[in-house]
N, C-alpha and C positions, 0 to 999 in steps of 0.2 A: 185269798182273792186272786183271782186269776190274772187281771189285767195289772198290777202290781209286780214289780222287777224282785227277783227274791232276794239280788244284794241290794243293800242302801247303805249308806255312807254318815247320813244321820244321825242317823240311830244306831251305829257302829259302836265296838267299844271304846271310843272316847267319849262316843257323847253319856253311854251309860256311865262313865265312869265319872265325867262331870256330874252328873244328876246325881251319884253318890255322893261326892265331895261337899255337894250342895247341904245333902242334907246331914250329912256329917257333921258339918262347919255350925250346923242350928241346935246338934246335939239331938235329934229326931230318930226314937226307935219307927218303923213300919207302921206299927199299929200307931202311934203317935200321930204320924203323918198324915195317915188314912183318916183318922177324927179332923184333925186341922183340915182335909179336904173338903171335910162334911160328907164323908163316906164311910159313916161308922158299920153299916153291912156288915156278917159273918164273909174272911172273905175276902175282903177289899186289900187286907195288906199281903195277903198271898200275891194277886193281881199286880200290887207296885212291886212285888220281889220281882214275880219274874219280867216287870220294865227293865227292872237294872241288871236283868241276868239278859235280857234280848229276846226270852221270850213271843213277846208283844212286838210283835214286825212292823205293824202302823196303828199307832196307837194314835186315838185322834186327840186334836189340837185341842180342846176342852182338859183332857188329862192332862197333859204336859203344861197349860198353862195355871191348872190347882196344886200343879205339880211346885210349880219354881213361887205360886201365890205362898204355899205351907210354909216353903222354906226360907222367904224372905228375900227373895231373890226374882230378877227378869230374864229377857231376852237377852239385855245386854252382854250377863253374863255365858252365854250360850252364843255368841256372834261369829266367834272365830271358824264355831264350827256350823253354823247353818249357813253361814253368806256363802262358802266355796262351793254347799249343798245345794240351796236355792239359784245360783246361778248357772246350772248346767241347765241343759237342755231338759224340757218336759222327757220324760219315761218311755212317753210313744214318739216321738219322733225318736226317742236317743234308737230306740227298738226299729226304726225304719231305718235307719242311718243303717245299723248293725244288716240289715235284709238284703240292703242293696248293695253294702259290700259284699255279702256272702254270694249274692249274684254274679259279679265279678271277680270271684277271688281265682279264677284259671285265667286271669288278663295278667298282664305287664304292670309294673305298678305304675307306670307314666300311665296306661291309660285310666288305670281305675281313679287314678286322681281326679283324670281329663271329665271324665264321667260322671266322676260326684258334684265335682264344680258344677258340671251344668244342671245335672239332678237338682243344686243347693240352687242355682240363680233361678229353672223355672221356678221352683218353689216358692223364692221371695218372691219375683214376679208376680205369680199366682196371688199372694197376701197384698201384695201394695194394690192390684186391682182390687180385690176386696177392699182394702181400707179407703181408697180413693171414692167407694161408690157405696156412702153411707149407707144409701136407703133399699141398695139390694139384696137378697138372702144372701147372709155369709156362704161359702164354701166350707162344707164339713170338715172336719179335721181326719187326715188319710190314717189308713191300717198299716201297718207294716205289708199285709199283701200286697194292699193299693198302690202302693209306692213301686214297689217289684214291679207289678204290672204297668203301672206309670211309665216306667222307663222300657221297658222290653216295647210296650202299644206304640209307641213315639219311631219304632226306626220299623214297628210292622207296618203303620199310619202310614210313614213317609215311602215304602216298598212300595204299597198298594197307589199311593198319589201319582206316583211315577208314572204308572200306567194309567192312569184314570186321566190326570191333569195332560197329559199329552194328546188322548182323546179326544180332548173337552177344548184344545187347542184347533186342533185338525177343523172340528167341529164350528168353532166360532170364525176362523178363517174363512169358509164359506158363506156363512150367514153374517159377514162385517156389514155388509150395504141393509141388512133386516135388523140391524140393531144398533139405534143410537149408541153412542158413547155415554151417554149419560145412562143409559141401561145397561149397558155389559155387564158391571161387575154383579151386578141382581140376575140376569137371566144366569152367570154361571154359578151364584148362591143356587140356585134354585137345583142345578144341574147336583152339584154338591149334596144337596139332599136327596136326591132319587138315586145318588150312590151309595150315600150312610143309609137308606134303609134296604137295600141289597146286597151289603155287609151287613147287617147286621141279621145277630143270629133273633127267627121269630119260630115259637113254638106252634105256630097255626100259620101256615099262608095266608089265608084270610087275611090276618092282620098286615102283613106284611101288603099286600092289595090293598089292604082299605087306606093304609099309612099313604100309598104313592098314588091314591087317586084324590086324599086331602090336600097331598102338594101339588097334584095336578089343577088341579081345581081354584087353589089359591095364584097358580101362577098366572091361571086366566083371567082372574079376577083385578090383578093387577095389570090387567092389559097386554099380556104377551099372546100371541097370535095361537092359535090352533095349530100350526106348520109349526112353529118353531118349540114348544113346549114338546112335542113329538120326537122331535130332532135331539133336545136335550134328553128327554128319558133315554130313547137309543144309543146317546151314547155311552151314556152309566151304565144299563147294561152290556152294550159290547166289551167295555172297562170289565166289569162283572163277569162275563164267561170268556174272559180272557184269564183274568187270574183263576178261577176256577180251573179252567183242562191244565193250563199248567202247570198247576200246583200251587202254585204263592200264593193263593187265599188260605193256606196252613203252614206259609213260610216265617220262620222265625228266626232271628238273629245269632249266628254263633258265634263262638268267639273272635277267629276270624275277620267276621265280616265288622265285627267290634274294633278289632285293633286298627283294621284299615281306614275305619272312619275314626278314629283318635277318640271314642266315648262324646262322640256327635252324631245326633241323627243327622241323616242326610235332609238337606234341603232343598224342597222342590218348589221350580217357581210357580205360579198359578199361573193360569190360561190367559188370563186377562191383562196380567204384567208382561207376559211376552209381548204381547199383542200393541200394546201401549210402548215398548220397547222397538216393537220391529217399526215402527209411524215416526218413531221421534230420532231412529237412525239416519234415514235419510237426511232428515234435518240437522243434525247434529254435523254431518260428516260436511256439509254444505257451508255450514259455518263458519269450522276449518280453512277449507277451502278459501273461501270469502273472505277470512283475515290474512290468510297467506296474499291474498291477490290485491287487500286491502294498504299491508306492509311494504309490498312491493310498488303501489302504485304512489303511495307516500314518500318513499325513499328517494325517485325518480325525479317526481318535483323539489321536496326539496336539494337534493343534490344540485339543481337547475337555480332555487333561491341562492344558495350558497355562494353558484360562481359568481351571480351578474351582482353578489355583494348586498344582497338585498336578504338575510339573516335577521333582521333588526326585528324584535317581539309583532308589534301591529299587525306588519307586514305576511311572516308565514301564517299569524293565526287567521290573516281571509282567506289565505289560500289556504291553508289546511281545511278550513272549516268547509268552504265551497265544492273542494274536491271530496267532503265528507257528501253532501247535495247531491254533489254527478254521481259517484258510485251507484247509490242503490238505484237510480234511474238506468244505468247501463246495465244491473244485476236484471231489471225488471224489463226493459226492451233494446236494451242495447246501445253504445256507441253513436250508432248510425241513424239513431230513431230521431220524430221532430222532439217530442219531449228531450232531448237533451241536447239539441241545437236551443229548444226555447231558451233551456238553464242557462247557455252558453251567452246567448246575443242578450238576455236580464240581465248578466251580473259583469259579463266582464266591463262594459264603458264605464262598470262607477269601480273599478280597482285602480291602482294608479298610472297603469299603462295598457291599454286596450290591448295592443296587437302584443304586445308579450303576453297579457292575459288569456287572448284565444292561443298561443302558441303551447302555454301550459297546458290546455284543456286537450289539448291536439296530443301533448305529449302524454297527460292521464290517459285519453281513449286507447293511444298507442300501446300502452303499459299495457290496460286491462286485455285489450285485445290477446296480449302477447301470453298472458298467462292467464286468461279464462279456460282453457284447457283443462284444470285441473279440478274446476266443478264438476260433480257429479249433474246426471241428470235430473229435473226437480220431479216430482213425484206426488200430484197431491193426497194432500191426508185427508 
């Protein structure tokens, strides 16, 4: 049988040599055995000879179980040597395992390590989504080729992305004000697919036509405009006879390029995460910003609590809290605006000293003033 490893451990010569002991121990000529199996056949004790001789590569579990029934004997006696059996690895994964080191074996051994780990984590990956999602068709169980290919397709994918996904960037940058945010990440699914089927190999144009006027079709359906569906097919294609003139639509991984990535595909970001990245910089760096100017302007007052001996709990926390109030008022119109005169001439008569009160708020605007400098400009998103 073809798909069958032709050593086994099994069925080695201990276990044969158990199986004999067995029947040894019962006093059991062959022909003996073979009637106690209820396989009196012309026949049948040639058959259990050559079990015990190894013969018989995978003899099915029906025999071996009349086997050990004749001689008075179970499983149990047979443990030692089936448990260390049964616990390896299925045959076709062991046989994938074996492909995709043979894939590697002109690497370093640090990377082939680096490589199979991640070869092993997609792979459980791959199962735990399956087991998480009862009621969708399992994922077949891979060939030893499929695995090869698995791993080589993963850093040809991410080649090809490189160039696609930067496109598809260019691309979405222009059309930001035509495309809610709640729709981006779909309008560049969709992009995605007018590129998987322009790689991909079709034995008929035709098809390959009919495949990208379904997706044309569904992406209008979902409401994407006529201009912009356009826009996205173009640029899959330019991604597309881009790799094509220069080659890398038949670029493949060597070793090389293997060890410099440490047996990781490279990772490419998608269009849409930059984009969501470049919006949330400006914000981010502003924030910064705002707590440096924040820290400074806290320090300042309280330094001023401290001298006039006024430290005592109650005390800093209105002022703390107040000057938390005026900040984002001066973030949003400034110091000098009536909105933070209003804040000013509300709160200070109910603190415990009016004119020391405005004389803090003089001192916070003076802070901020002094160190708004280091805000970026705001930018809206």
């Amino acid at each position: 049988m073809a798909h069958h490893s032709k050593t086994t451990f099994a069925f080695g010569p201990e276990f044969r040599a158990r199986l004999r002991q067995l029947r040894k121990r019962r006093g059991l000529t062959l022909r003996a055995l073979a009637v106690l199996m209820d396989r009196p056949v012309p026949g049948a004790h040639a058959q259990l000879a050559r079990l015990e001789r190894g013969k018989v590569k995978y003899p099915s579990i029906n025999m071996i179980v009349d086997y050990l029934r004749a001689c008075g004997a179970g499983f149990g006696d047979l443990l030692d040597l089936l448990n260390p059996y049964t616990s390896q690895r299925p045959v076709l994964k062991a046989k994938g395992d074996a492909a995709v080191a043979d894939l590697l074996k002109n690497l370093p051994k640090a990377e082939q390590r680096a490589m199979l780990r991640w070869e092993k984590k997609t792979t459980e990956k791959r199962e735990e989504l399956a087991a998480a999602r009862p009621g969708k068709k399992k994922p077949r169980v891979e060939t030893d080729r499929e695995r090869v290919f698995r791993v080589v397709w993963t850093f040809i994918h991410a080649n090809w992305n490189e160039v696609f996904e930067q496109k598809l960037y260019e691309t979405m940058l222009k059309l930001k004000d035509e495309v809610p945010r709640s729709e981006r990440r779909q309008a560049c699914e969709y992009a995605r697919r007018f590129f998987g089927i322009l790689t991909r190999y079709y034995q008929h144009e035709s098809r390959r036509k009919s495949a990208l006027e379904r997706v044309e079709r569904r992406a209008k359906e979902d409401g994407f405009s006529g201009r912009l569906v356009l826009a996205l097919l173009n640029t899959a294609s330019e991604a597309y006879c881009e790799l094509l003139d220069s080659g890398r639509l038949d670029w493949e991984p060597s070793p090389e390029e293997l060890i410099k990535r440490r047996g990781h595909a490279p990772r490419v970001l998608k269009a849409e995460t930059r984009l969501e990245t470049d919006e949330a910089k400006p914000v981010s760096e502003q924030n910064r910003a705002y707590g440096l100017i924040r820290a400074m302007v806290f320090m300042a007052v309280n330094e001023k609590l401290d001298e006039q001996k006024l430290d005592f709990y109650l005390v800093k926390r209105h002022y703390n809290g107040w000057v938390d109030r005026l900040l984002p008022i001066a973030l949003a119109h400034g110091t000098g605006s009536p909105e933070w005169q209003a804040e000013v001439d509300a709160t200070a008569p109910r603190l415990h000293d009016e004119t020391f009160a405005r004389a803090m708020a003089a001192l916070a605007a003076k802070t901020y003033d002094q160190w708004k400098v280091k805000l970026p400009p705001r930018s809206p998103i």
